[in-house]
PLY file of the C-alpha trace (Angstrom):
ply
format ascii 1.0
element vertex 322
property float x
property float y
property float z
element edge 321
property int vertex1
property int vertex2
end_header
53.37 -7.91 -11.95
50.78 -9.15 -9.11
47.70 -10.53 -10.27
45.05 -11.50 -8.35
42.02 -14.28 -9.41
38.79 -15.35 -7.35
37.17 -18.42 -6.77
34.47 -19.87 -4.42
34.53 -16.64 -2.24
38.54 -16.44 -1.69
41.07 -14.53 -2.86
43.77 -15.97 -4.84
47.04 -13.99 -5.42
49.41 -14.93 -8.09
52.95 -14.12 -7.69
55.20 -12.64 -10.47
55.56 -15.50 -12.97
53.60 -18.35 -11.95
51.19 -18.70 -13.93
48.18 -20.55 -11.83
46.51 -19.50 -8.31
48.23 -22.17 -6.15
46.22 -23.46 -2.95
48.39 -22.60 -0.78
48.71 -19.02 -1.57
44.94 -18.72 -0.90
43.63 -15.94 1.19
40.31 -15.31 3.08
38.45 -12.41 1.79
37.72 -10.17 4.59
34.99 -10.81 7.04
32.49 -8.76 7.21
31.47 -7.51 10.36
28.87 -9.34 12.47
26.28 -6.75 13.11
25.42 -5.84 16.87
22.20 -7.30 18.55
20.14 -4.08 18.19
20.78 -3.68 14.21
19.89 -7.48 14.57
16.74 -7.35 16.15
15.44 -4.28 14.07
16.33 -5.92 11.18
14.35 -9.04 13.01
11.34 -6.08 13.16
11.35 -5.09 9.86
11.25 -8.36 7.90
8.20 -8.74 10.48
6.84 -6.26 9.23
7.42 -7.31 5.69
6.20 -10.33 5.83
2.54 -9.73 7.50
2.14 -7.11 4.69
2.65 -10.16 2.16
0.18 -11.69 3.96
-2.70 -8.77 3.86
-1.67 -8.07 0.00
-2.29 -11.70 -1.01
-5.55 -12.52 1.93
-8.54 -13.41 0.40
-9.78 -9.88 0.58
-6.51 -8.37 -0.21
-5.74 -5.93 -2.86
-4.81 -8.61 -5.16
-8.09 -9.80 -5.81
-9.92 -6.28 -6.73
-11.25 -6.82 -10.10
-13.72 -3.71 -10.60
-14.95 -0.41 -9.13
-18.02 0.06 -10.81
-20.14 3.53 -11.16
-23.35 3.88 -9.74
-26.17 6.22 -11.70
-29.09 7.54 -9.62
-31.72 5.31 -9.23
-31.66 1.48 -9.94
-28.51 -0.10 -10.43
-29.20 -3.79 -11.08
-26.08 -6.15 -10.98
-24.61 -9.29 -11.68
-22.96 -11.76 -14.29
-25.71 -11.29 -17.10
-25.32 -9.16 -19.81
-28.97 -7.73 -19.20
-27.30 -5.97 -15.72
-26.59 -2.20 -15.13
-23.24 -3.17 -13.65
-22.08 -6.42 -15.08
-20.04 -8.33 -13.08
-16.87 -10.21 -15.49
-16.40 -13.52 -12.90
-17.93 -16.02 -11.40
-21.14 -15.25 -9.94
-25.15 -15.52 -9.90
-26.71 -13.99 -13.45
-28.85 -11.63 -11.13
-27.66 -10.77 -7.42
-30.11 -7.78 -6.82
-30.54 -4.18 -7.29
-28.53 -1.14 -6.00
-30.50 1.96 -5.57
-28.62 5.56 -5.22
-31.00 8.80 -3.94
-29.29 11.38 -2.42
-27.16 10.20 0.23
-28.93 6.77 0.75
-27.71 3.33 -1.10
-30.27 0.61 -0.44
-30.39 -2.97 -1.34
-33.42 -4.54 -3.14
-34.05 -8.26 -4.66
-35.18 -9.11 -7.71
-38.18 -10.83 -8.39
-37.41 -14.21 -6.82
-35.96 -13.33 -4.09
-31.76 -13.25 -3.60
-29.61 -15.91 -4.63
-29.08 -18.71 -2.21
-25.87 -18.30 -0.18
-25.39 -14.24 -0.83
-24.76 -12.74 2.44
-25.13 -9.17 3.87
-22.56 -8.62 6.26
-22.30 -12.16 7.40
-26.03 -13.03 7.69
-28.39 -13.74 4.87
-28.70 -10.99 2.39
-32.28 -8.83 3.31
-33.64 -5.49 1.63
-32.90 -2.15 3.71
-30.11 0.50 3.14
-26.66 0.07 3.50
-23.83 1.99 4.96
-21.95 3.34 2.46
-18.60 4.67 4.67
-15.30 3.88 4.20
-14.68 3.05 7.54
-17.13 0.53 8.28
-18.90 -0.02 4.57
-21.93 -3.23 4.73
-20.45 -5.88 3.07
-22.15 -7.79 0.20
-20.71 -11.77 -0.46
-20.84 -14.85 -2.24
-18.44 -17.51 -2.41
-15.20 -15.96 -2.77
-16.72 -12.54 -3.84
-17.48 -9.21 -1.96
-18.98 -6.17 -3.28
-18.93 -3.09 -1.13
-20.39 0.15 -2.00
-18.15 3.51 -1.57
-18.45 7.13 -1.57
-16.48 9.20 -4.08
-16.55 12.67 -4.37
-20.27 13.02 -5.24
-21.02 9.99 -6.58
-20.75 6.40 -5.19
-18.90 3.18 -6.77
-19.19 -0.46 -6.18
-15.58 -2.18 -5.57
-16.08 -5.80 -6.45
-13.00 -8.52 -4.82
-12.56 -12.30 -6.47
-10.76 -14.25 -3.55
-10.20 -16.73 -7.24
-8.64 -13.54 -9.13
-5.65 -13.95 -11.81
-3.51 -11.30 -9.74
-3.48 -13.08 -6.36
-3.27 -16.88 -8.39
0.15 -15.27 -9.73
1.20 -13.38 -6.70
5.18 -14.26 -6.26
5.92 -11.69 -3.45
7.26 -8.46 -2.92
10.19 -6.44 -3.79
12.29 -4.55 -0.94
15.12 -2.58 -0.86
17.37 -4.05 2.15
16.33 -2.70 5.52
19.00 0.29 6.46
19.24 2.36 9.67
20.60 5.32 7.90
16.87 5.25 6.75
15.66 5.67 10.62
15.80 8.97 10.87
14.42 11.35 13.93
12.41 14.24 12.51
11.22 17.28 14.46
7.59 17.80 15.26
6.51 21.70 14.10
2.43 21.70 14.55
0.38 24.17 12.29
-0.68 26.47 14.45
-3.65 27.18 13.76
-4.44 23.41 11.95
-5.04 23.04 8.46
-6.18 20.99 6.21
-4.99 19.52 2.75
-6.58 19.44 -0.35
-5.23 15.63 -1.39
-5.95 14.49 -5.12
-7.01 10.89 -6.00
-5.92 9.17 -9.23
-9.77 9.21 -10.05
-10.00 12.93 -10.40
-11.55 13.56 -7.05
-10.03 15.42 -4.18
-9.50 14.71 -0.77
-9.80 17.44 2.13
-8.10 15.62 5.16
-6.75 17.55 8.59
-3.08 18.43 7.77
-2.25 18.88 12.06
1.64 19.69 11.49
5.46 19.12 9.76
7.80 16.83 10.21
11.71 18.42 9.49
14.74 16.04 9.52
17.68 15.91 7.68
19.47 12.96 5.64
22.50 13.12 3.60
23.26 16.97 4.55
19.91 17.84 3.17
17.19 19.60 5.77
14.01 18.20 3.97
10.03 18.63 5.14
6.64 15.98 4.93
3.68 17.34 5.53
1.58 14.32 7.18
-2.61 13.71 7.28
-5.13 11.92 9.18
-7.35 10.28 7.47
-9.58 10.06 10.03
-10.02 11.78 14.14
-9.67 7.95 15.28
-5.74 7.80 13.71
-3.46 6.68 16.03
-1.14 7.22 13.78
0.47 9.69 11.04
-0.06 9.25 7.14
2.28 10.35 4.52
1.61 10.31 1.08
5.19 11.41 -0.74
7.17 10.65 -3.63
11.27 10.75 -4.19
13.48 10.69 -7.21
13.58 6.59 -7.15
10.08 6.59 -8.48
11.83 7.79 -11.72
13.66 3.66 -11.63
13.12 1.43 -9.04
10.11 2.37 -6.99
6.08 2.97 -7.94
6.06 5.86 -10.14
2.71 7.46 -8.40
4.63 7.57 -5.12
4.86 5.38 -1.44
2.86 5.62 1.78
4.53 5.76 5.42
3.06 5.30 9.19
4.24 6.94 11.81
3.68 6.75 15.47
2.39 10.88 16.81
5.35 12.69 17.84
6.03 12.31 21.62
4.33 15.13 23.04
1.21 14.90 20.86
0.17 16.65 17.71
-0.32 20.10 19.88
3.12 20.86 20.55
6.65 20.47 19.34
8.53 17.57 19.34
10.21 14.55 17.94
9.35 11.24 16.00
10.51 8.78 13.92
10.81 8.19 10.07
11.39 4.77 9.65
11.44 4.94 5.30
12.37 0.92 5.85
8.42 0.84 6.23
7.36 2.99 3.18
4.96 0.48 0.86
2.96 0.67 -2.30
-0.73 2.44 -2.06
-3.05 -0.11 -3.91
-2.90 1.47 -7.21
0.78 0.05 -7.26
-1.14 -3.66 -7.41
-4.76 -2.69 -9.40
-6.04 -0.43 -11.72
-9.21 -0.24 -9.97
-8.01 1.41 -6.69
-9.02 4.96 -5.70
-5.12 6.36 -4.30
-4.54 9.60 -2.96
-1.46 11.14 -4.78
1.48 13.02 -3.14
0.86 17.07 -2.64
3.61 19.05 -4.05
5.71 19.79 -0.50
6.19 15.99 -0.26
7.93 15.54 -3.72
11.15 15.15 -2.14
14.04 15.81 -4.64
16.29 13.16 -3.04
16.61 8.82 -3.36
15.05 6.91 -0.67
16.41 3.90 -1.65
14.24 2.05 1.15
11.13 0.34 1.84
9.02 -1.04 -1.02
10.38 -0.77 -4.68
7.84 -1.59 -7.59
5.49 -4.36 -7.42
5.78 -7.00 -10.81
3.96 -9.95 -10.82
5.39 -11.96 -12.65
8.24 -12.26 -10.47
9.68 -15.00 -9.45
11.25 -14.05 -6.13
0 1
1 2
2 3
3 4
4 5
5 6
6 7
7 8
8 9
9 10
10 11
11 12
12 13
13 14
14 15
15 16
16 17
17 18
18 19
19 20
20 21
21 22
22 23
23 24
24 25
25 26
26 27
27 28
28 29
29 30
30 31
31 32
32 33
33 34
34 35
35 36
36 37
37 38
38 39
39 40
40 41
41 42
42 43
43 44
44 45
45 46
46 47
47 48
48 49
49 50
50 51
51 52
52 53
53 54
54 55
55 56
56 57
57 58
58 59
59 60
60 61
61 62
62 63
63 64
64 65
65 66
66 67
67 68
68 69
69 70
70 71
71 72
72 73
73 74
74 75
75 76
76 77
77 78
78 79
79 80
80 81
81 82
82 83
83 84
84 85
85 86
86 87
87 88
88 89
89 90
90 91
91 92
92 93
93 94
94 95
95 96
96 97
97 98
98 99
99 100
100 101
101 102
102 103
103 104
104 105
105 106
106 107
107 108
108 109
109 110
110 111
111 112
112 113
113 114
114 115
115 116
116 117
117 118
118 119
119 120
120 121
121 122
122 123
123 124
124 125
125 126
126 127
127 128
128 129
129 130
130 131
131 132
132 133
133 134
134 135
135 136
136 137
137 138
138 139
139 140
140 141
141 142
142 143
143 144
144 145
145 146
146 147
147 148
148 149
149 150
150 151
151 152
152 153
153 154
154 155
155 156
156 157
157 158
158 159
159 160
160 161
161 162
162 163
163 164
164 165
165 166
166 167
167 168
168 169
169 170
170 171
171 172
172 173
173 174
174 175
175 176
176 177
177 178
178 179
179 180
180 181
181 182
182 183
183 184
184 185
185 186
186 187
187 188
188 189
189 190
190 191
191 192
192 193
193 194
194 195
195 196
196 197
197 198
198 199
199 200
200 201
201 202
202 203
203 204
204 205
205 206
206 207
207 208
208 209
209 210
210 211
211 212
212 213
213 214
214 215
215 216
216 217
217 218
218 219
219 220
220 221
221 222
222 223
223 224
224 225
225 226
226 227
227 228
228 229
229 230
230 231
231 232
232 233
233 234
234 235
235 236
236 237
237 238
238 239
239 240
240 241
241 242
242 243
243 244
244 245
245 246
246 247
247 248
248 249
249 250
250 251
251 252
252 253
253 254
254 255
255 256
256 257
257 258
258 259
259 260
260 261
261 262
262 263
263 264
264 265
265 266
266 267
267 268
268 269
269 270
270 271
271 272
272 273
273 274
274 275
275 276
276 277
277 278
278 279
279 280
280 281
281 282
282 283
283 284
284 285
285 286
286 287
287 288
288 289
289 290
290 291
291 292
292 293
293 294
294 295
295 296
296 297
297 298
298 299
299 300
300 301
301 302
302 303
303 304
304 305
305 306
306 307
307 308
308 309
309 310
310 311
311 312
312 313
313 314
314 315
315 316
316 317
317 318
318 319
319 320
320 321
């Protein structure tokens, strides 16, 4: 009988009869092939990739350090630390910071009696009373120290977000988790626009719903399977496409809510058919993946895909230790 044992990475074959793994009869286990410069340098892309989005989860104003979203009622909203506030504020920060006021579409800022507390600053210059832009795009920006407050629309009503640069979450931020990058996951999709365009009606994890230009469908097929996303923009200054989907390895290994992906507009524009490119190495976590206290669109029901992408982002834990 031929028996074969293993040790440091070789293969050791014992003959009939002898009973150890003699050195001599030790044989290389096969080399694996080197792979060619282009897998190298899109491999060299990805982990690129990877690694700046490490960066922007764990900044100072990254997801990590979201600690509160924070109703506003109509009418005065006072905030800060003290239990006496509207909207208390569970870190470090001044007792009293100010007032929010909500009528109709118009959010202002107001002090207190005393004036604002020394070092809070409205978009980079000392704070001052007046409204402030409440847009998702470009929303004022309310700080102190390590904190920011911005205030939000959603659905009908509006929301402060509060960030703590000093949070828990980004003090025990040990990186992310990523399925190894795979060009089998690079996959060329046709370009069919809706003709004429749509829109989608996009639910949040907050209840509210989304209505977001829906311009077209991207068709492709991997493993045999023809399979359909139906993209949005989220706003008419995207360069590029956004998909919200979901696949079976949210059931294991990946966020159970579902996985973003950017992609470039297909080659002749949104207008007309064409081509792009799926690259599901580059599918990551919406925020809700890292915070309770995010506001995520979910996946509509034709991007439920009933097959594994076993690429891109898997499930975020932070107590990792990789």
């Amino acid at each position: 009988m031929l028996k074969t044992c293993f040790a440091a990475g070789m293969a050791l074959v014992l003959i009939a009869g002898d009973p150890h793994c003699p050195a001599h009869a030790q044989v290389p286990a096969a080399p694996q092939p080197a792979p060619s410069a282009s897998e190298a340098a899109y491999r060299q892309k990805i982990e690129s990739w990877r690694a700046q989005r490490e960066k922007e989860i764990s900044a100072p104003d990254g997801w990590l350090t979201l600690i509160a979203l924070e109703w506003l009622k109509p009418g005065v909203n006072s905030f800060g630390s003290a239990a006496d506030n509207q909207v208390r504020i569970n870190t470090k920060a001044p007792d009293h910071i100010g007032l929010l006021t909500v009528s109709g579409k118009t959010v202002q800022l107001l002090s207190r009696a005393g004036g604002f507390p020394p070092d809070l600053l409205l978009d980079g210059q000392p704070a001052r009373e007046g409204p402030l832009s409440a847009d998702d795009a470009k929303p004022s920006t309310l700080s102190w120290h390590g904190l920011t407050m911005i205030v939000l629309p959603r659905g009908d009503r509006y929301a402060l977000r509060i960030k703590d640069a000093d949070s828990p979450t980004r003090a025990q931020f040990h990186g992310l988790h990523w399925y190894a990058p795979d060009l089998h996951f690079a996959v060329e999709a046709r370009w069919i626009p809706n003709k004429p365009p749509r829109s989608l009606k996009i639910a949040t994890v907050i209840g509210t719903t989304l209505d977001l230009p829906a311009p077209g469908v991207a068709e492709f097929t991997l493993n045999g399977k023809t399979l359909r996303l139906e993209p949005v923009l989220e706003s008419p200054q995207d360069k590029t496409l956004f998909f919200i989907l979901r696949d079976i390895t949210s059931q294991s290994t990946t966020y159970q809510a579902g996985r973003f992906l950017r992609a470039a507009f297909p080659d002749h524009g949104l207008g007309a058919p064409g081509t792009l490119v799926l690259d599901f190495n580059q599918l990551y976590n919406p925020p809700c993946a890292y915070t309770p206290y995010a506001t995520c669109p979910l996946p509509p029901d034709q991007n439920r895909l009933p097959v594994a992408l076993a690429a891109g982002e898997q499930r975020y834990a932070a107590e990792s230790t990789h």
